[in-house]
N, C-alpha and C positions, 0 to 999 in steps of 0.2 A: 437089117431094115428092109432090104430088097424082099428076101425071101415072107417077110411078114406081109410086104404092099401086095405083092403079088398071090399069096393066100388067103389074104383077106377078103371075105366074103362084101354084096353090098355094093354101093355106090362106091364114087372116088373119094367122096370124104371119111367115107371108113378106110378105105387101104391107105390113105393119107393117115387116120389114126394111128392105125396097127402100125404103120413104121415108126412113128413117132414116139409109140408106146415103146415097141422093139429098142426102138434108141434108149430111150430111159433105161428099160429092163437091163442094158448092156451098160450101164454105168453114166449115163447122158453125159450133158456138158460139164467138162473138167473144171469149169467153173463153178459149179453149183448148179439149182434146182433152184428157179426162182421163176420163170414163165413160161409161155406154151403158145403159141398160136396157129391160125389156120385159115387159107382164104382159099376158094373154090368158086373158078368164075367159069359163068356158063350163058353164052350168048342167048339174051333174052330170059337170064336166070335169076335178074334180083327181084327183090319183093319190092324196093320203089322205082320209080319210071323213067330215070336216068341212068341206069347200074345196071352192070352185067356180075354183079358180087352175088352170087348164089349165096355162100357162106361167108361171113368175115364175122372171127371166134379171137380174143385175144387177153389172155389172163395175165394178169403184171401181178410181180412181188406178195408171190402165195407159194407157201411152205410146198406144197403137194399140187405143180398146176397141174401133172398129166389127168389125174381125176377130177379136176376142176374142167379141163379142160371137153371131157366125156361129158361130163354132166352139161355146160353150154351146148354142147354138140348133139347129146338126145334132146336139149329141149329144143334147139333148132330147129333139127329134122321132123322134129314130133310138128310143132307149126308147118312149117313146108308142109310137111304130107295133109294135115289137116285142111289147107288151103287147098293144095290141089285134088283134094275130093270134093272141094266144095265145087270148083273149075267144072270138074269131070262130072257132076250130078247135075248140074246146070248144062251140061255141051250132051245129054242125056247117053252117058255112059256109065251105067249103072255097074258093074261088075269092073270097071277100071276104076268110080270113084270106092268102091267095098274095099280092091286091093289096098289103096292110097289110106283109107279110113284104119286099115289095119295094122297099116306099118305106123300111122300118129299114134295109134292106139301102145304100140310095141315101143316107143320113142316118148309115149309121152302120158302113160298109163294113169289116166284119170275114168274117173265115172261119168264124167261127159264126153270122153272119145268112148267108151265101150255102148254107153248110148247111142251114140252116132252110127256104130258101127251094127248094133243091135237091129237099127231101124232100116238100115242098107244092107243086111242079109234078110230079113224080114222082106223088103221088097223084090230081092232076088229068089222071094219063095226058098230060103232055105232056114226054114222055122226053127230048126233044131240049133243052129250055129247062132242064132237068132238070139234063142231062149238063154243062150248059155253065155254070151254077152251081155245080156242083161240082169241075168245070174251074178257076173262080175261085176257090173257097174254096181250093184245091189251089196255086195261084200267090200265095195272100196266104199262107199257111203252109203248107209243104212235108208238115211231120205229119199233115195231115187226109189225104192218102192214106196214108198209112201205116197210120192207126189204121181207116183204112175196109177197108184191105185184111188188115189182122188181123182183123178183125171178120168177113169174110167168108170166110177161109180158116177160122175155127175155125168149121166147120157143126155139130159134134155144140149149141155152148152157142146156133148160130140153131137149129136145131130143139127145142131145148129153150125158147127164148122165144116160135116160132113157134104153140107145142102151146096 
């Protein structure tokens, strides 16, 4: 479990995983396999206004928690990241919120993070990374070009949001 925490790539709630996993992989608790949990506190880290709980993950009486346990955990971090890009586009830190937008994206792969992420390489002038995320948002839901391509055939309501 040591040698997992400490090769594990990532924040601390990944090398928190990886030993966790490690443990399982090695036969977990001689009890059985029935939960999994994980808290990860970080001064000034929770998402409500009294908590310093960055993460708090806790799967009770499930046949298979450690990949229950994965799955709360990317979608966790997929939120986290996605809020702290929103932070970092607002404190106008363009190329720290693209990072953050890409790890939601990697965490929490929908066609509205590749969106996201599309429009924040796009303003970092890097068109090509741009095109190629919206490429993806376009292959995980077919609608996202549709509604991009409405959006841009009606020019009278862009130049009116442009003005």
């Amino acid at each position: 479990m040591g040698r997992a925490f400490e090769s594990a790539d990532g924040e601390l709630a990944e090398k928190l995983f990886a030993a966790l996993k490690a443990g399982d992989d090695a036969g977990g608790d001689s009890r059985g396999r029935q939960s999994a949990s994980m808290i990860v506190v970080r001064k000034g880290g929770g998402r409500n206004i009294n908590n310093d709980r960055y993460l708090y993950l806790n799967v009770d009486d499930n046949p298979a928690p450690i990949p229950e346990l994965r799955r709360l955990l990317d979608m966790n971090l997929g939120y986290l990241y996605q809020e702290k890009a929103g932070r970092l586009t607002s404190a106008g830190k363009p190329k720290e919120a693209r990072d953050a937008a890409a790890k939601a994206a990697r965490y929490l792969p929908t066609a509205q993070a590749y969106v996201r992420l599309g429009i924040l390489d796009y303003n970092l002038n890097d068109k090509t990374a741009a095109m190629a995320d919206f490429r993806k948002a376009i292959e995980m839901d077919g609608t996202v070009g549709q509604r991009l391509g409405s959006i841009l055939e009606d020019r009278e309501s862009v130049r009116q949001v442009l003005q």
